[in-house]
C-alpha positions as CSV (number, residue, x, y, z in Angstrom):
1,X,-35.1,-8.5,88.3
2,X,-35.8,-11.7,87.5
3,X,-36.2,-13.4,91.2
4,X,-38.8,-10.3,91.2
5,X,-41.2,-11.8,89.0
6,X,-40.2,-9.5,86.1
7,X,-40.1,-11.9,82.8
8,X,-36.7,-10.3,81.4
9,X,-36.2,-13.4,79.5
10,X,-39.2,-13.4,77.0
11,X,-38.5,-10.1,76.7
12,X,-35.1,-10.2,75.7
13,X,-36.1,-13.0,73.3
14,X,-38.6,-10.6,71.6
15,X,-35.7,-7.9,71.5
16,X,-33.4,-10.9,69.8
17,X,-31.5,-10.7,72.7
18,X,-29.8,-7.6,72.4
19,X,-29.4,-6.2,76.4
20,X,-28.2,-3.1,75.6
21,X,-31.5,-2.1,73.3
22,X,-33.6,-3.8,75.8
23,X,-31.9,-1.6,78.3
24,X,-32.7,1.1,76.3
25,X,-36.1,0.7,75.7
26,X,-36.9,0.2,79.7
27,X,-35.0,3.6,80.1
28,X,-37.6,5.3,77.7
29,X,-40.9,3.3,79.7
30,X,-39.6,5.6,83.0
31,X,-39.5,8.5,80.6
32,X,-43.2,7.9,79.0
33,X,-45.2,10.9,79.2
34,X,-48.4,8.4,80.0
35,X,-47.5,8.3,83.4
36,X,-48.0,11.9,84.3
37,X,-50.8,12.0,82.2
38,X,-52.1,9.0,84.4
39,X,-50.9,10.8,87.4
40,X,-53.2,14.3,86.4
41,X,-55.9,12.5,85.2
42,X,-56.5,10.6,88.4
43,X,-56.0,14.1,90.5
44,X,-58.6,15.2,87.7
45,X,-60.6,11.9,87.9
46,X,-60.6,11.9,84.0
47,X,-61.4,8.3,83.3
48,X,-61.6,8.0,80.1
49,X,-57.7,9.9,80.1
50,X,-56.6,7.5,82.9
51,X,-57.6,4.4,81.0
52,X,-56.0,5.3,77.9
53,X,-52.7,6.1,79.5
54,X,-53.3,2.7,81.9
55,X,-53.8,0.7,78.6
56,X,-50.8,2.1,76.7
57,X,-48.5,1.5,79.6
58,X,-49.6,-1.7,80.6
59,X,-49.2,-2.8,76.6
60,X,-45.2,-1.6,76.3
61,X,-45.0,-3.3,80.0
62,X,-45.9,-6.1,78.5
63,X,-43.4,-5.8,75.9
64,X,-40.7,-5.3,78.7
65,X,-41.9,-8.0,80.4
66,X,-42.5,-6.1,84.0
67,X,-44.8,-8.5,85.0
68,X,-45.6,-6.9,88.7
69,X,-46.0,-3.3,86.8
70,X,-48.8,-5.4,84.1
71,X,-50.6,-6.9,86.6
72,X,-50.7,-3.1,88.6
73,X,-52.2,-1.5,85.3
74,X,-54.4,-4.6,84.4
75,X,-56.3,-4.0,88.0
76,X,-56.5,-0.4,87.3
77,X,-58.2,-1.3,84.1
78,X,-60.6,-3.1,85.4
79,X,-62.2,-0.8,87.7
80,X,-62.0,1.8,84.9
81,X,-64.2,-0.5,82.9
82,X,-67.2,-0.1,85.1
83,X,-69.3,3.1,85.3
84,X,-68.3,4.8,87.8
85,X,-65.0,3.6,88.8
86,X,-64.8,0.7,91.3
87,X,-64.2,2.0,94.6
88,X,-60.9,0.2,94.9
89,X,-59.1,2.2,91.9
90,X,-57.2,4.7,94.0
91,X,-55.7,1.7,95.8
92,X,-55.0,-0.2,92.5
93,X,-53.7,3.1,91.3
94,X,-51.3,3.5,94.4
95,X,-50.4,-0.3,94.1
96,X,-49.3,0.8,90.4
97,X,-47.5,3.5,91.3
98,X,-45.1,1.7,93.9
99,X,-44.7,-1.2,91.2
100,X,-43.4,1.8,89.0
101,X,-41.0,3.0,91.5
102,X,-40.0,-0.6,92.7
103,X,-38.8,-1.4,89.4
104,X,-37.1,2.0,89.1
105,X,-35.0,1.6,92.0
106,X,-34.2,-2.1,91.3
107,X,-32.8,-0.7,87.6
108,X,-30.6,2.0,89.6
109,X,-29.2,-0.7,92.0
110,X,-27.7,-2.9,89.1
């Protein structure tokens, strides 16, 4: 993960290194029920919903230290800041979404 750009490292460090809770803990991020509230409140272009999702997944990403996966949600933030969205959110959003399942399949693989 980490020739990815993920920041396992850091993240291990705030987890006092234990591997086996960090392991854990990225098995529950896949499991958050943010991201299908994300997923129906873009289908249902509830804003307000999708950013508080985007913010609380982004935040334990953060924690994980999925850097590519932050940096998907931190765009997605953005253009749910402004009023209405920016037009480039359903891109961001997509860009997110294969960050998600990037990092999925690259903790299935090892």
């Amino acid at each position: 993960m980490r020739s990815q750009g993920y920041d396992v490292d850091n993240a291990l460090h705030r987890m006092l290194d234990d591997e086996s809770f960090y392991l854990k803990l990225l098995k529950t991020f896949f499991e958050d029920s943010n991201i299908p509230v994300l997923e129906k409140a873009m289908i249902e272009q509830d804003y307000t919903t999708a950013f508080e999702a985007s913010h609380k997944l982004k935040g334990s990403a953060v924690t994980l230290g999925l850097t590519p996966i932050v940096a998907s949600f931190s765009k997605i933030l953005d253009d749910l800041r402004t009023s209405p969205p920016s037009p480039s959110l359903q891109s961001h959003y997509r860009q997110a979404r294969t960050a998600l399942y990037d990092c999925l399949h690259l903790l299935q693989d090892n």
